[in-house]
GULOLUM-570534 format. One line per 8 residues: for each residue x, y, z of N, C-alpha, C, O. Coordinates in steps of 0.05 Angstrom, whole numbers, padded with zeros to 5 digits. Last residue first. Example, Ala and Ser with C-alpha at 12.3 -4.5 7.8 and 13.67 -1.06 7.14 Angstrom:
REM residues 2
00257:-00045:00142:00273:-00021:00143:00258:00001:00157:00268:00023:00161; 00264:-00114:00156:00246:-00090:00156:00264:-00066:00156:00285:-00066:00169 $
This chain:
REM residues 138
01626:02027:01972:01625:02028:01946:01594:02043:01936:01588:02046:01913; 01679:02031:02018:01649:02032:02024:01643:02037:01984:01659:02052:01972; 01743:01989:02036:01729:02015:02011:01698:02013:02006:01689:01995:01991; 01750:01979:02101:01741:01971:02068:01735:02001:02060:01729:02023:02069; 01776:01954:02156:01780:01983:02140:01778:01971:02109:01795:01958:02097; 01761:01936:02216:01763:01924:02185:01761:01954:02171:01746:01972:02177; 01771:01900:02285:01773:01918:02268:01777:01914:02235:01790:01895:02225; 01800:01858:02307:01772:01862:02310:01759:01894:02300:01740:01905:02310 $
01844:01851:02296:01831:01830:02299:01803:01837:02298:01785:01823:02289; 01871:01893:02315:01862:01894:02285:01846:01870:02279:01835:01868:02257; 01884:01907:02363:01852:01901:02357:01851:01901:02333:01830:01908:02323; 01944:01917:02356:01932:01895:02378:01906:01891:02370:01902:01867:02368; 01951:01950:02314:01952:01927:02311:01946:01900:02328:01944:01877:02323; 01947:02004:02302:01922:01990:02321:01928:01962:02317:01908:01947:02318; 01991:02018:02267:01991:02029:02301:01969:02023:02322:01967:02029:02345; 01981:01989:02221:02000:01986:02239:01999:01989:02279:02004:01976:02300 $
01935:02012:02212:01935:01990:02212:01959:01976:02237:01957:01963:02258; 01962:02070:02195:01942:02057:02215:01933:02030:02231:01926:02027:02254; 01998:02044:02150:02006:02058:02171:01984:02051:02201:01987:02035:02220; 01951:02038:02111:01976:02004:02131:01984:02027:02153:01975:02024:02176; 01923:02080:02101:01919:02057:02119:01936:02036:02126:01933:02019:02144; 01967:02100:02088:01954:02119:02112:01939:02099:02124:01939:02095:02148; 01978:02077:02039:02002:02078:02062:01988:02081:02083:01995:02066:02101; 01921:02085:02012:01934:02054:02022:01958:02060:02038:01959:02045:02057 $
01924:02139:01992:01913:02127:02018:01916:02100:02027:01913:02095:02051; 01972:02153:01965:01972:02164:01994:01957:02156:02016:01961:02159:02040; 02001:02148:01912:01993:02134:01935:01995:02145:01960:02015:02148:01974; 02003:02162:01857:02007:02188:01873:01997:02174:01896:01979:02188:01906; 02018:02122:01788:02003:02138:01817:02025:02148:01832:02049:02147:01828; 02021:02158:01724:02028:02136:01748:02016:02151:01776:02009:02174:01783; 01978:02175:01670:01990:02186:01702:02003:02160:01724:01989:02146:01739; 01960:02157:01631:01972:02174:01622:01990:02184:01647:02009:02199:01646 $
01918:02121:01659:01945:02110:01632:01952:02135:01628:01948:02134:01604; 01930:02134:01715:01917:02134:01694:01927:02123:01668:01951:02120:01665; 01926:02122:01798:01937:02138:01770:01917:02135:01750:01893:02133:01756; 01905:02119:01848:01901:02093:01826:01918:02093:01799:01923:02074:01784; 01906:02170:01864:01907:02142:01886:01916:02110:01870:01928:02090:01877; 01897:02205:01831:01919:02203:01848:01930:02179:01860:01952:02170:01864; 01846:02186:01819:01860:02183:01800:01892:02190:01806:01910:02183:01791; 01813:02191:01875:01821:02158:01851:01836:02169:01834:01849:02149:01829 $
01810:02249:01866:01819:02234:01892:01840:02206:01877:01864:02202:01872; 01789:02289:01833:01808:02273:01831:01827:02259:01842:01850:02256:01835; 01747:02305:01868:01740:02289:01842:01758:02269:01833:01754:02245:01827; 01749:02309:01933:01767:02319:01912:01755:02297:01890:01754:02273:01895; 01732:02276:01977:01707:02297:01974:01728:02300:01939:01715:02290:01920; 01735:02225:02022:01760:02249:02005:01741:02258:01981:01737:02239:01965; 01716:02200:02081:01707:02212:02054:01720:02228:02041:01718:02251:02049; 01699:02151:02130:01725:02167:02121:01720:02181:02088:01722:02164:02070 $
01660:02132:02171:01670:02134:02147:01688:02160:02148:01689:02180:02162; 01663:02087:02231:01662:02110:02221:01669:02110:02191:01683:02091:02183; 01628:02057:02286:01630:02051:02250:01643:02085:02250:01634:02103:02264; 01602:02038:02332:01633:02026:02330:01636:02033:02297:01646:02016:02282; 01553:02067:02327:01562:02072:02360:01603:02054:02347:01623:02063:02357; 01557:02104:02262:01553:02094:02293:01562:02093:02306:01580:02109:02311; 01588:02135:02236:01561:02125:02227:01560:02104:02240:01562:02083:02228; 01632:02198:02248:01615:02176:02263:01591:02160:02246:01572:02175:02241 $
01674:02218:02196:01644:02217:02210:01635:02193:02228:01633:02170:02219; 01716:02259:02163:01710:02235:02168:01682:02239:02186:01670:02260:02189; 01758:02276:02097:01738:02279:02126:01737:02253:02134:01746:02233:02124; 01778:02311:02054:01781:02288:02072:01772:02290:02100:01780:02303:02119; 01796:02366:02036:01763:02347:02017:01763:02318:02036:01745:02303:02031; 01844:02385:02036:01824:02397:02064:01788:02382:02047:01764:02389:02050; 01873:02359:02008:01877:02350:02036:01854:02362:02056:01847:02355:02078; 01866:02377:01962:01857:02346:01966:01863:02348:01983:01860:02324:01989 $
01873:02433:01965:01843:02422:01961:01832:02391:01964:01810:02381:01966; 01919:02461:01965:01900:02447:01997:01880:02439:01990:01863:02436:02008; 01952:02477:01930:01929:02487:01939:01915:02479:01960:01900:02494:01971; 01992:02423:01938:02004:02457:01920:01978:02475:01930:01988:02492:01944; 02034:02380:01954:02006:02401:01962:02014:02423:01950:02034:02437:01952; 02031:02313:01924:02052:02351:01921:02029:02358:01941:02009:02344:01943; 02017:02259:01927:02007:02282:01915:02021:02304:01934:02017:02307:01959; 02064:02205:01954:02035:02210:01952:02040:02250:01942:02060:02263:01949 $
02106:02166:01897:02104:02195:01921:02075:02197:01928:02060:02191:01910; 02101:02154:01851:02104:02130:01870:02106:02148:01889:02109:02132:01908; 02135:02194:01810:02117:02170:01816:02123:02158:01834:02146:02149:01838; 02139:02253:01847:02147:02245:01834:02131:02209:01833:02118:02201:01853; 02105:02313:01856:02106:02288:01868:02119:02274:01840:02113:02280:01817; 02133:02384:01851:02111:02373:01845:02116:02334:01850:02140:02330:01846; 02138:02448:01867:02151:02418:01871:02136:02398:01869:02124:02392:01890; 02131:02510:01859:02120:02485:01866:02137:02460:01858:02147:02460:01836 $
02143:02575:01868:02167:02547:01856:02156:02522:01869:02168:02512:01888; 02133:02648:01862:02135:02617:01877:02136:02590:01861:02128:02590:01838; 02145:02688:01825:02166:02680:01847:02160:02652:01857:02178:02636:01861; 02102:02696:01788:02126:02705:01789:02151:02694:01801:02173:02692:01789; 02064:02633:01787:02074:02662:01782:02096:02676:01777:02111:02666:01760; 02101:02583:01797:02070:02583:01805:02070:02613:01806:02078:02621:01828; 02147:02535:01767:02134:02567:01775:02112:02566:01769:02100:02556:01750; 02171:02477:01782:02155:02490:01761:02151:02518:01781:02152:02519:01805 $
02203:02407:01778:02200:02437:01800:02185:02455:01770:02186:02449:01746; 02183:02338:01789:02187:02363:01769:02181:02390:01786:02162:02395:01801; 02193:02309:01852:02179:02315:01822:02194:02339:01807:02212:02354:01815; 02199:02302:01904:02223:02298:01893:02220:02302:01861:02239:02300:01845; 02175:02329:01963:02170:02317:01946:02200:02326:01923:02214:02346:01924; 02163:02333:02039:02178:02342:02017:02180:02325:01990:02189:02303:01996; 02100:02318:02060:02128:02314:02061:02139:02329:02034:02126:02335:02014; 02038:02330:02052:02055:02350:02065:02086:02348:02055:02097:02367:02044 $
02014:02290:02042:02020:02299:02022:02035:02323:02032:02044:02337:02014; 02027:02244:02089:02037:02250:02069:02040:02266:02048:02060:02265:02033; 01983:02289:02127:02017:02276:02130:02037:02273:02106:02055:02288:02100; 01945:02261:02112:01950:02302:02104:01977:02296:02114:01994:02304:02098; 01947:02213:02117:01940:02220:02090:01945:02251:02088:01949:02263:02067; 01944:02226:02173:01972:02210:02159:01961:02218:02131:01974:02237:02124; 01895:02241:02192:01922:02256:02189:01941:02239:02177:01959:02254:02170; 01862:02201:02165:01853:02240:02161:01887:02242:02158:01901:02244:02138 $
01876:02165:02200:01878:02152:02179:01872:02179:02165:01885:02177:02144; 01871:02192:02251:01887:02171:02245:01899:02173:02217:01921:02180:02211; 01811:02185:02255:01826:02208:02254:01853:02203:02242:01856:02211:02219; 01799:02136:02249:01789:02153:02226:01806:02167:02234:01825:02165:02219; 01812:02112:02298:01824:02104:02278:01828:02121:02249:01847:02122:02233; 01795:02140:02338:01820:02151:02336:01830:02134:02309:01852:02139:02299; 01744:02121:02325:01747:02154:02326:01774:02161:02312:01780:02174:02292; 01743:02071:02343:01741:02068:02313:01746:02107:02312:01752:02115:02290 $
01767:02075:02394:01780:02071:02391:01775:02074:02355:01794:02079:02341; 01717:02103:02418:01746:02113:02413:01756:02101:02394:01756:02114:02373; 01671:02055:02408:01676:02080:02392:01689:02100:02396:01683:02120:02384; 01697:02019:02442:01688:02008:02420:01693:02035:02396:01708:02037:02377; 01692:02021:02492:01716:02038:02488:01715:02034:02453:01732:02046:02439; 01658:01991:02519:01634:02011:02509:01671:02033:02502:01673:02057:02508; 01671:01942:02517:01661:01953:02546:01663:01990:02541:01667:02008:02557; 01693:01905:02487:01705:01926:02486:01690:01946:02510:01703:01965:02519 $
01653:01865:02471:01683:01859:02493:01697:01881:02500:01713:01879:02517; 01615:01883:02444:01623:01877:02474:01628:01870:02492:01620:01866:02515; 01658:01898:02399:01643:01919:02412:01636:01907:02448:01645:01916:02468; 01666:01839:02386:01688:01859:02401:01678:01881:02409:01688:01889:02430; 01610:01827:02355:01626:01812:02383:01648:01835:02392:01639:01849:02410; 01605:01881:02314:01589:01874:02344:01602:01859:02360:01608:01870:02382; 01671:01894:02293:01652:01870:02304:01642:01876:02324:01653:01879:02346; 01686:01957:02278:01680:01933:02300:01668:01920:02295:01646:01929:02291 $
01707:02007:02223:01689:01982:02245:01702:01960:02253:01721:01946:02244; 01712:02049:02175:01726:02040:02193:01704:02028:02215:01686:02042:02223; 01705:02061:02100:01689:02047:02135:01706:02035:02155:01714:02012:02153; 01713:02102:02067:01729:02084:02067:01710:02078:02095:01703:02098:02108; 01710:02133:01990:01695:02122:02019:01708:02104:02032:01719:02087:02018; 01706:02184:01946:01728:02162:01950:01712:02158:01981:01703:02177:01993; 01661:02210:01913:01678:02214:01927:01687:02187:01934:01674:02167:01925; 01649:02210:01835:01638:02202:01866:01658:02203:01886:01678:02194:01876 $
01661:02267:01801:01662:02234:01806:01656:02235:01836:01658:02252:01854; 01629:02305:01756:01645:02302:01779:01644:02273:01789:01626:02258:01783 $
């Protein structure tokens, strides 16, 4: 099984206090944020190869460059997140085959869902992005 996918959402101690203790909303609402836009995207309607899932049901599967179909809920409900301090949170997609959606394969073009979720985010905190940093925890 592969290591889960990690992402650290944080403050600069300096902006923490300048931030007069709103330091750890604001990294909360970032993680959250960055959870729902990633279950966001793989929700939207997708433009891939259509296929039968039994008798009757008709999955639709992501075409390249789409973030990942939801066909079972297993890469959207493997994404979490966590307080790891007073201004830190991580972000964790638990699914084996998280990176290989994210990154593709030589045999798979990618399925981009968490780099949008973060510019997206990025976007919508863009007054404190100055003092905010979203890395891949390794």
């Amino acid at each position: 099984m592969a290591d889960p996918l990690r992402y650290d959402v944080e403050i600069s101690p300096e902006a923490v206090q300048q931030m007069a203790g709103q330091a750890s909303m604001v990294v909360r609402s970032m993680a959250v944020g960055i959870v729902a836009e990633m279950q966001r995207l793989m929700s939207l309607p997708k433009t891939g190869r259509a296929y039968r899932r039994g008798r009757t049901a008709v999955h639709i599967a992501s075409a390249p460059g789409e973030a990942p179909a939801m066909d079972t809920g297993t890469l959207a409900n493997s994404i979490n997140w966590q307080m790891t301090g007073e201004a830190q949170a991580t972000v964790t997609i638990n699914a084996n085959y998280a990176a290989y959606l994210e990154y593709g394969t030589r045999f798979m073009a990618r399925r981009p869902y968490i780099e949008p979720a973060l510019d997206k985010v990025r976007a919508d905190f863009a007054g404190i992005l100055g003092q905010t940093r979203v890395r891949m925890n390794r």
